[in-house]
C-alpha positions as a printed NumPy array, in Angstrom:
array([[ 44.928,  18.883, -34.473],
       [ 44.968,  20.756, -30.703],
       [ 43.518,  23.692, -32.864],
       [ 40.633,  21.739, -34.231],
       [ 39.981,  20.246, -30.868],
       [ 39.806,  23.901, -29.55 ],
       [ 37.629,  25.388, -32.751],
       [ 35.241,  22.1  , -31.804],
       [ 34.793,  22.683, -28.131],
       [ 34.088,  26.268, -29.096],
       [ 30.985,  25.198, -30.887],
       [ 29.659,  22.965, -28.281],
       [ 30.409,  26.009, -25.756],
       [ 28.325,  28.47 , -28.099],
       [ 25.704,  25.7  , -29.052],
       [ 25.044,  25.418, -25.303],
       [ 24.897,  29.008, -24.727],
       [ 22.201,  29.021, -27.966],
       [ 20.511,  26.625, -25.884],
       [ 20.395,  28.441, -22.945],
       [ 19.66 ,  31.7  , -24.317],
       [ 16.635,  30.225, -25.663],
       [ 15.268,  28.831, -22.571],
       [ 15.428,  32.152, -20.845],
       [ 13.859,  33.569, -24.173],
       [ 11.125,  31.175, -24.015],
       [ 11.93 ,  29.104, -26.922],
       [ 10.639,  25.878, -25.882],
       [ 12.607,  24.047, -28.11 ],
       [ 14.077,  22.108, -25.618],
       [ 10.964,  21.034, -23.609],
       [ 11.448,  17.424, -21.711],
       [  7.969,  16.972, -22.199],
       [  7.553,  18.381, -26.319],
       [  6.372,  16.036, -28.97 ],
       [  5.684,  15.39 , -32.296],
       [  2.096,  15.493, -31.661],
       [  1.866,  18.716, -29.75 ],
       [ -1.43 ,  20.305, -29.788],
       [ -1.853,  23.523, -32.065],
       [ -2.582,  25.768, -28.979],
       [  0.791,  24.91 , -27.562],
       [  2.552,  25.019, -30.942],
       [  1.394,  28.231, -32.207],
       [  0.798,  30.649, -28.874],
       [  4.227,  32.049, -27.704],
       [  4.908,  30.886, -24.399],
       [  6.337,  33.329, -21.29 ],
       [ 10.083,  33.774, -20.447],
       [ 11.161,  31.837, -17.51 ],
       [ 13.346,  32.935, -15.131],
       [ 16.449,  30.561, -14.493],
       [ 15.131,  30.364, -10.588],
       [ 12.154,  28.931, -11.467],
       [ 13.212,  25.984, -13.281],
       [ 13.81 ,  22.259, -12.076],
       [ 17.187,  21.147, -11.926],
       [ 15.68 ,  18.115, -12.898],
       [ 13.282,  18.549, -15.938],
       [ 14.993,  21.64 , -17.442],
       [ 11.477,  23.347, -17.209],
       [  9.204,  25.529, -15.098],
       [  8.514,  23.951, -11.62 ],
       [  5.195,  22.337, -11.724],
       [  3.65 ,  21.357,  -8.357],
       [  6.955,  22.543,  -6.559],
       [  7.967,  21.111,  -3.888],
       [ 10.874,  22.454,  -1.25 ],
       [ 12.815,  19.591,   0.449],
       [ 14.336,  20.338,   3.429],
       [ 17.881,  21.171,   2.915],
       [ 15.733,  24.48 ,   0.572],
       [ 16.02 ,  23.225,  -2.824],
       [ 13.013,  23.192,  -5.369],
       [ 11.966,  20.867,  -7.531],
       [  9.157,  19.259,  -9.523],
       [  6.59 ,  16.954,  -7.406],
       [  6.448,  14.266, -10.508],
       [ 10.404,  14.62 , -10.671],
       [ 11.224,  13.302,  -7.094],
       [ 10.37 ,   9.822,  -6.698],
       [ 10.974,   6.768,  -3.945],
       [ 13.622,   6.166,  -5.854],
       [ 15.734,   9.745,  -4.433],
       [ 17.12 ,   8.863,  -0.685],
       [ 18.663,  11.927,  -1.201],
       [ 18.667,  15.431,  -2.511],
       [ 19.716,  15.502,  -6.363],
       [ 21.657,  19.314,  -6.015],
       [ 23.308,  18.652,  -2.414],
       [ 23.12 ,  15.07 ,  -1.605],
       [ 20.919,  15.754,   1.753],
       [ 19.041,  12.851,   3.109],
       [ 15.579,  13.984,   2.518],
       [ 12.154,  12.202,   2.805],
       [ 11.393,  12.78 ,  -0.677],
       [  7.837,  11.114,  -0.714],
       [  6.636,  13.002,   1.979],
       [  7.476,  16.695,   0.615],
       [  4.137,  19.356,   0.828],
       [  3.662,  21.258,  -2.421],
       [  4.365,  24.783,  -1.477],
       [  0.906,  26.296,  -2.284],
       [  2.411,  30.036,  -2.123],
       [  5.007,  29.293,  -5.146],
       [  2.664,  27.49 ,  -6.937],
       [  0.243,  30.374,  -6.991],
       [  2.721,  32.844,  -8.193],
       [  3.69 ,  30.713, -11.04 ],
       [  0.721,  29.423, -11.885],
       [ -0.314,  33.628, -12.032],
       [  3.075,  34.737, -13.652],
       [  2.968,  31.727, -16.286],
       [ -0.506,  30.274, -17.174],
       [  0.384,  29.549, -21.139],
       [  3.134,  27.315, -19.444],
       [  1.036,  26.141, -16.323],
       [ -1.393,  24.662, -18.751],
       [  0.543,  23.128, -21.208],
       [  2.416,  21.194, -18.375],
       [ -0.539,  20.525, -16.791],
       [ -1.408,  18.81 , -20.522],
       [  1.203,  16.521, -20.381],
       [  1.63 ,  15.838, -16.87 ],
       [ -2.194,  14.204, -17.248],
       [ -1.163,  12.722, -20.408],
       [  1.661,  10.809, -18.474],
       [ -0.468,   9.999, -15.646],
       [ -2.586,   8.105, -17.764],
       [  0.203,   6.464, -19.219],
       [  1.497,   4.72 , -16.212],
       [ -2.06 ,   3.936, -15.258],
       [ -2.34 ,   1.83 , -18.199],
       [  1.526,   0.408, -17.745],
       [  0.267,  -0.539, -14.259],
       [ -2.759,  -2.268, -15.492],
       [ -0.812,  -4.519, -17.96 ],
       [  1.816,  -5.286, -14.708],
       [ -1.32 ,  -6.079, -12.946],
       [ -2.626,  -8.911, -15.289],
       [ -1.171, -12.249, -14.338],
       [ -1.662, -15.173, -17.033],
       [  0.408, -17.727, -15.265],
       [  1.044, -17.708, -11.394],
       [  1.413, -20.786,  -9.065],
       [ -1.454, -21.01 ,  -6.354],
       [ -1.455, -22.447,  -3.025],
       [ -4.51 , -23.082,  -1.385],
       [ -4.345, -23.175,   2.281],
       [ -7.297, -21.89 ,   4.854],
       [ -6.035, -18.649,   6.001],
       [ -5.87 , -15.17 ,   5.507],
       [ -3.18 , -12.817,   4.814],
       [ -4.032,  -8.892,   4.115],
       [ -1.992,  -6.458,   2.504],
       [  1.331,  -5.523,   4.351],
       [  1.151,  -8.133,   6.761],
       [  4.059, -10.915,   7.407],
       [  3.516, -14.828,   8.1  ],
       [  5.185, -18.218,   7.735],
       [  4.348, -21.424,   6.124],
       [  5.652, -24.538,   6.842],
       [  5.915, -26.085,   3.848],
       [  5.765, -30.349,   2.901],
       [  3.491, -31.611,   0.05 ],
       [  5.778, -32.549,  -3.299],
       [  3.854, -30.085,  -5.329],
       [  4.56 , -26.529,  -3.195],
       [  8.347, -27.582,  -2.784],
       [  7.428, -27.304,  -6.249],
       [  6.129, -24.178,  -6.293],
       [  8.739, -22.773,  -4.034],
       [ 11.481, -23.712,  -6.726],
       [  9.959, -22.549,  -9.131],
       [  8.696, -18.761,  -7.911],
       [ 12.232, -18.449,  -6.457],
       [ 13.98 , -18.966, -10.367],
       [ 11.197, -16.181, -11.014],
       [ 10.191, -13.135,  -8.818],
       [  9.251, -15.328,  -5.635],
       [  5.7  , -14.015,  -6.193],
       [  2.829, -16.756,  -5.685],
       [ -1.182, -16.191,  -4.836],
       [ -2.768, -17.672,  -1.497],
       [ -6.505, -18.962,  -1.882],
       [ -8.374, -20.145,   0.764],
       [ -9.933, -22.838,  -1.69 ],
       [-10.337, -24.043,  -5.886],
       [-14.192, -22.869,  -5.439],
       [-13.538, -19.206,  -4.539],
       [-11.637, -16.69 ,  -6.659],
       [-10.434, -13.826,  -4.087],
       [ -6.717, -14.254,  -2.582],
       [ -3.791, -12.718,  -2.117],
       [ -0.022, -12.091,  -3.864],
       [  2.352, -12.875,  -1.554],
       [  6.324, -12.627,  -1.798],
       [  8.568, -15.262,  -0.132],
       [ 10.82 , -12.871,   2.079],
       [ 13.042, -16.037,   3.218],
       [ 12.848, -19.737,   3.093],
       [ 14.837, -22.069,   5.33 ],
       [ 15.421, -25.907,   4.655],
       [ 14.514, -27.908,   8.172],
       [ 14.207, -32.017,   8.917],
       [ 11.862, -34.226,   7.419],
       [ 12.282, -32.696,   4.065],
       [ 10.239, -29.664,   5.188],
       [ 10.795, -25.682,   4.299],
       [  9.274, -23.205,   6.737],
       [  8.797, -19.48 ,   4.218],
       [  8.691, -16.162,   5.45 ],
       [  5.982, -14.564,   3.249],
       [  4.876, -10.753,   3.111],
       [  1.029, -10.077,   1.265],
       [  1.504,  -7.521,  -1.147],
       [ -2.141,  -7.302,  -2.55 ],
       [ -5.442,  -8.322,  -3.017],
       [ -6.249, -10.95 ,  -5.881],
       [ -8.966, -11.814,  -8.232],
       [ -8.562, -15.189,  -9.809],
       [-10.535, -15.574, -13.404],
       [ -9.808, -19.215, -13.425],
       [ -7.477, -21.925, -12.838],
       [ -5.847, -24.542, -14.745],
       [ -2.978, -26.827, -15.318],
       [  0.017, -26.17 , -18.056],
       [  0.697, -28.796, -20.747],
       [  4.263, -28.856, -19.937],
       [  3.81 , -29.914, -16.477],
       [  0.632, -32.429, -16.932],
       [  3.119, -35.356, -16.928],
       [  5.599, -34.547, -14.709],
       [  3.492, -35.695, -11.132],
       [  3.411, -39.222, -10.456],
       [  0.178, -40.509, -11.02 ],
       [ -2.034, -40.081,  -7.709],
       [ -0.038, -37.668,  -6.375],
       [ -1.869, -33.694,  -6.396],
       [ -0.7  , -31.049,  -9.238],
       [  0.372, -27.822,  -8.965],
       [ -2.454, -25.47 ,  -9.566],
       [ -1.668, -21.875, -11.632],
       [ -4.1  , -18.975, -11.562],
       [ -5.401, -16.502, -14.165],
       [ -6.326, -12.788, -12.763],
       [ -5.159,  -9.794, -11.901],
       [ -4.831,  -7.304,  -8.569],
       [ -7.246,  -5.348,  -6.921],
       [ -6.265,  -2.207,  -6.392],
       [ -8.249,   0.824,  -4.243],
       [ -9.858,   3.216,  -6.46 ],
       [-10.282,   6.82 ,  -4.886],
       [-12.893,   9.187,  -5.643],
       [-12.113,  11.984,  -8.289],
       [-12.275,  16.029,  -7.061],
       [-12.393,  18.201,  -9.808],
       [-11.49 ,  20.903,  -7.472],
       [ -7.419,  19.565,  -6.058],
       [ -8.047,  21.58 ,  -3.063],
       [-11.183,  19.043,  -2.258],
       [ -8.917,  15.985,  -2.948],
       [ -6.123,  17.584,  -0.645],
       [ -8.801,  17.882,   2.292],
       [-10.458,  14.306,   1.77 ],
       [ -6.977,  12.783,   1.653],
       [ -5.585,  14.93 ,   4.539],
       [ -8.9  ,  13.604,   6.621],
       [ -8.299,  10.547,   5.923],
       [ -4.502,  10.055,   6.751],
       [ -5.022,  11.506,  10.018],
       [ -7.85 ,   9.226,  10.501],
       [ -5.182,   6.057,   9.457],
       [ -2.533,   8.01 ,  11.963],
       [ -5.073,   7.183,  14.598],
       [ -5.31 ,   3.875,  13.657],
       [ -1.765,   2.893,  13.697],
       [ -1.579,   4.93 ,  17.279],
       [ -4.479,   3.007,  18.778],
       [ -3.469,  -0.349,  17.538],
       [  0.528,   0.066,  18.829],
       [ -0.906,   1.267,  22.258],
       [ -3.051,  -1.964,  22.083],
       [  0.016,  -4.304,  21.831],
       [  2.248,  -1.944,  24.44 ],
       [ -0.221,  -2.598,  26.878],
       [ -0.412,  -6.003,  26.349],
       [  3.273,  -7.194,  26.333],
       [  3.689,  -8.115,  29.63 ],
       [  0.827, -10.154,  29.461],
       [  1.998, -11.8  ,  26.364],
       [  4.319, -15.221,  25.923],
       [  7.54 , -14.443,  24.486],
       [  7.042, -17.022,  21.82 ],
       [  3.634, -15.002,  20.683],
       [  5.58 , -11.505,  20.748],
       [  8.145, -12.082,  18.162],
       [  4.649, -13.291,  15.966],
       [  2.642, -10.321,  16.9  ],
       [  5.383,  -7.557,  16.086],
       [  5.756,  -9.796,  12.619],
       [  2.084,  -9.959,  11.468],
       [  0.792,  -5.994,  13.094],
       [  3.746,  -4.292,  11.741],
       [  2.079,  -1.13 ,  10.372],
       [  3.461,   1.129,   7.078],
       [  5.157,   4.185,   7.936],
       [  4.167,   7.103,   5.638],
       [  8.245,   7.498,   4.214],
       [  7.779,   3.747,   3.542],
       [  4.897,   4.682,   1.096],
       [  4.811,   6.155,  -2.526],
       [  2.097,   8.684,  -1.727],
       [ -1.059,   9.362,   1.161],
       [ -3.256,   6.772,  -1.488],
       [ -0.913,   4.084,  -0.674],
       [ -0.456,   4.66 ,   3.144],
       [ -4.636,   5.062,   3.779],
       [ -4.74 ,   2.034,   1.896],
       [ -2.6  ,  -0.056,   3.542],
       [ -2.749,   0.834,   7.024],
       [ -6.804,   0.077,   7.043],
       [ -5.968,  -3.631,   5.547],
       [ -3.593,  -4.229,   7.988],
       [ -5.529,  -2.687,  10.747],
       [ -8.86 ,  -5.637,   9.51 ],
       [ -5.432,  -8.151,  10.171],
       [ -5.095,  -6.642,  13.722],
       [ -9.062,  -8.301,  14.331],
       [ -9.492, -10.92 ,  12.176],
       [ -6.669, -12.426,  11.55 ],
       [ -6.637, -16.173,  10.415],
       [-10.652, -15.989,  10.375],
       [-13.01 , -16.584,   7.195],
       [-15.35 , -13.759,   8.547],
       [-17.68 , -12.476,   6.   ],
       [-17.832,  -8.485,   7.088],
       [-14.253,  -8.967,   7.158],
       [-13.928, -10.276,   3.226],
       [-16.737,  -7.455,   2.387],
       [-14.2  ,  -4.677,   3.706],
       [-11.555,  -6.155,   1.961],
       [-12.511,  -7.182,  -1.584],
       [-15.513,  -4.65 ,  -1.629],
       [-14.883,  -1.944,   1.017],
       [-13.645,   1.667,   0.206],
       [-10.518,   2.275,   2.199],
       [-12.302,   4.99 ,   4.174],
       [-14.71 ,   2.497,   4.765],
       [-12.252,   0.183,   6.073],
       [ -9.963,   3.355,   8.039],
       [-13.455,   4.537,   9.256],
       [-14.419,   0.992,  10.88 ],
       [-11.373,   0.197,  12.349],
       [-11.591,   3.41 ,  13.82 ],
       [-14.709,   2.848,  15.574],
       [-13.987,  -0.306,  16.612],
       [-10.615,   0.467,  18.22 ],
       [-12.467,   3.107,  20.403],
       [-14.88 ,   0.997,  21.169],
       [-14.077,  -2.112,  22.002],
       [-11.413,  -3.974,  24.498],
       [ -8.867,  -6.479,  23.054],
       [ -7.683,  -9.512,  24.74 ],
       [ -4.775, -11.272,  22.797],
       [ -5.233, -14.59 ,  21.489],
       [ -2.475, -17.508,  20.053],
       [ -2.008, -15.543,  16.974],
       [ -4.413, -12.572,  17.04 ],
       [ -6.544, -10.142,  19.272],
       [-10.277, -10.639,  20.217],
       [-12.799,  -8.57 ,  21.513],
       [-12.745,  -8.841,  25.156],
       [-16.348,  -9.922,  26.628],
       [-17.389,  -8.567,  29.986],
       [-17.329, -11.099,  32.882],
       [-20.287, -11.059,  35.546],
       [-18.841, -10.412,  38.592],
       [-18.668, -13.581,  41.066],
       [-20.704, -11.677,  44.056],
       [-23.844, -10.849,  41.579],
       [-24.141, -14.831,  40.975],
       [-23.883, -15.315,  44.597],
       [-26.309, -12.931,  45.665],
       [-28.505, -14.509,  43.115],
       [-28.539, -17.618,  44.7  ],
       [-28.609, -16.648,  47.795],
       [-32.008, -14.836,  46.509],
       [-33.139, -18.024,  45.063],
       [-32.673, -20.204,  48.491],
       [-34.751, -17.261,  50.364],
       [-37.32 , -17.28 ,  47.502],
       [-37.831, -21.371,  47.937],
       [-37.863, -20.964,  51.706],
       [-40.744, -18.488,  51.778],
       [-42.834, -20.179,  49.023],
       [-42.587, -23.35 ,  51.679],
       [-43.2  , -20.943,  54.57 ],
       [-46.46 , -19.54 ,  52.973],
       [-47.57 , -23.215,  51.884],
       [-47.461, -23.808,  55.73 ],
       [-48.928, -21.256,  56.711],
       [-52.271, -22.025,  54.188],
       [-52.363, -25.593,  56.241]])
């Protein structure tokens, strides 16, 4: 038996040395991205030898995109995700969403290995468009509760309800048996909201819940409506629990064909939102002193700005940091520029505004929100202007004298 054992470890040792033999030959046998339906250029063209240096721990193949985390190691951009705290070879924290592809690398391999460059490049876009379409179907919603309430909540920002009519305790029980997800609406006539989360919910007196809610997106309703199951489960008289048919807005960015022209525009653009968040924290610094201590705990809720390590990728941080920044002037209005930038606005339109108006403009704080601060006359220009008014009456009745 113990020399079986050892003639069948043997075979997995020298089937794994096969294996690696190959790779370094350039048999791409064991390709994590191959398929059945590989295209005949790939199938039939022998691909380059890769040095063991230049492949990802992760994938088994040659580094695409590489990108060097700081501790030194190398890997594949698509193969570190949010999900990595920490480095996958040395267990380094690392801010793994924020790594730089190392352009010098990248040339070299994509010069030393084109036949390879291009076939990952294949299948890296075939991916890509893979997700995009597993996103879409996450993005379709053919059953959510809605609460209608006359408010506004952008993207990223943090408020509370108080909660008391029969059918949103309702709601509440039921989104928290599910993924505590619900859509706000400002009313059953218009069809733009938001998804919101319930981040905690506390029971209080008079059979009241107060919920801590945090927008996650934008939200296009299609139409409302009632389910059968719960048509008879309201006493009669008493207001139903609306549910919504849509799906999410999301930002759409425009397409380089050149990645060096993406790069720039997005590099422009997230020091543009860097500016933002700056100008908007120095805003509330300056104002804290003036501010009630009940108001401050609200205002560090609701203008809490995304980091960029707390975002997936620059799309997601220019995105988010111009809604939140339209939430740092209008919040709790119904303004119409304001629902423009939103629903219809391109989020450099919206980085680019805020932008602008932050230079621009002072900012007194209100209850809940800051408003542009309007100049004052100055108390001895009104006084001067009487006093210019008396003298004016005076010499009228002086010259009227005179004329007797």
């Amino acid at each position: 038996m113990e020399q079986k054992a050892e003639e069948m470890k043997a075979e997995e040792n020298k089937a794994e040395e096969n294996k690696a033999a190959e790779i370094r030959a350039g048999v791409d046998d064991t390709n994590f991205f191959k398929e059945e339906d590989e295209p005949a250029e790939f199938a039939e063209e022998k691909l380059e030898p890769v040095d063991d240096n230049l492949v990802c721990p992760i994938c088994l193949d040659l580094l695409f995109e590489p990108v060097c985390t700081m501790c030194g190691h190398t890997f594949c951009k698509a193969c570190l995700t949010e999900d990595f705290k920490k480095c996958p070879l040395c267990s380094e924290h690392c801010f793994m969403n924020d790594a730089k592809v190392n352009i010098a690398l990248r040339n070299v391999i994509e010069k030393s290995f084109p036949k390879r460059v291009k076939k990952r490049q294949y299948y890296h876009d075939k991916r890509v468009k893979e997700l995009e379409e597993e996103l879409k179907e996450k993005d379709n919603f053919s059953e959510i509760p809605v609460f209608f309430i006359m408010g506004h909540v952008t993207p990223g920002s943090n408020d509370f309800l108080r909660i008391f009519e029969p059918r949103y305790h309702d709601m509440i029980n039921l989104v928290l048996q599910r993924d505590r997800k619900f859509v706000i609406i400002r009313k059953r006539a218009e069809k733009l909201g938001y998804l919101v989360k319930i981040e905690e919910y506390r029971r209080v007196m008079d059979n009241r819940t107060i919920i801590k809610i945090k927008s996650l997106e934008r939200f296009r309703a299609e139409d409302y409506f009632i389910p059968e199951n719960r048509q008879e489960i309201y006493p009669e008289g008493q207001e139903k629990l609306w549910f919504a048919r849509g799906a999410i807005i999301r930002d759409q960015f425009p397409e380089f064909e050149d990645a060096k022209e993406r790069e720039s525009y997005l590099r422009d653009l997230k020091r543009k939102a860097n500016e933002v968040n700056r100008l908007v924290t120095e805003n509330i610094e300056q104002r804290q002193s003036k501010i009630s201590r009940r108001n401050i705990g609200w205002i560090t809720i609701r203008y809490k700005f995304p980091s960029v390590v707390s975002c997936k990728n620059a799309e997601e941080y220019i995105s988010r940091v111009g809604l939140t920044a339209l939430n740092f002037f209008y919040y709790g209005e119904s303004n119409t520029d304001k629902n423009n930038l939103i629903f219809n606005g391109t989020p450099k339109e919206r980085i680019e505004f805020s932008l602008k108006k932050l230079k621009e403009t002072a900012f007194k704080e209100r209850m809940f929100w800051f408003e542009e601060t309007v100049p004052r006359k100055k108390a001895w220009k009104g006084l001067i202007g009487l006093v210019l008014f008396i003298i004016s009456l005076f010499l009228i009745k002086y010259l009227e004298g005179l004329r007797v």
